[in-house]
C-alpha positions, 0 to 999 in steps of 0.5 A: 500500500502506497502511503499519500502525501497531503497539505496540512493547514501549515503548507496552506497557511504559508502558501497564502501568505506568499501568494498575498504578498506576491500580489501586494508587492504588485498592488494587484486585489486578488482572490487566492484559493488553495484547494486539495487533491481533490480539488476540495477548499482547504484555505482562502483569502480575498484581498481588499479591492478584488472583485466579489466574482474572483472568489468563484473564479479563483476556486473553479482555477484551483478545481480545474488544475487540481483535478486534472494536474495541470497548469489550468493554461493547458486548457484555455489553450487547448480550447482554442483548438477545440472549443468542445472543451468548454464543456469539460467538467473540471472547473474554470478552464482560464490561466490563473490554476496552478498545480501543487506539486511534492515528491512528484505528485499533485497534492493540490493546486492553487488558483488566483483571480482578479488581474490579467490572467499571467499576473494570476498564474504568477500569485499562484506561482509564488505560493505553489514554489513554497511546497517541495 
């Protein structure tokens, strides 16, 4: 039997706190959610000025990439190519969701909203750097 690795609310705590001050240092109000392997919310924060929509999106980011253990930008590209994808199950299939990566496997992801889509994925870089 394999034993799994998982995200305790330490990993999570630190994880917000890069994220937060990766989008300070920019001035850029997002909303950040870090969600499990499963792509279940295990910690959150919406920054003051971020929209009351990012929230969602921001956790729909996190699903998408903790259920598929991609980058959620594989999607929106891969949309382009095929538009069918739009209906695919997993969450919102826009840049800003990010995998959490630990020995080789996903143990969650994180997903940011609330600036341009690279300026997301970049938050939810910083954060997802923590684990390793």
């Amino acid at each position: 039997m394999r034993t799994k690795q998982t995200l305790t609310s330490a990993d999570v705590k630190k994880m917000l706190t890069a994220c937060e001050a990766k989008a300070a240092a920019n001035k850029w109000p997002v909303a950040i959610a870090i969600v499990d392997d499963g792509g279940f919310l295990l910690g959150f924060a919406r920054m003051d000025g971020a929209a009351a929509i990012t929230a969602e999106v921001a956790m729909g980011k996190a699903r998408a990439s903790a259920m598929t253990k991609r980058p959620s930008k594989f999607f929106e590209d891969r949309i382009k190519e095929r538009p069918a994808f739009l209906n695919f199950p997993a969450g919102i299939l826009l840049q800003g969701g990010v995998p959490i990566m630990y020995q080789n496997e996903c143990v969650g992801a994180i997903g940011v909203s609330g600036v341009q889509s690279h300026e997301d994925e970049e938050v939810a870089q910083a954060g997802a750097s923590e684990i390793g």
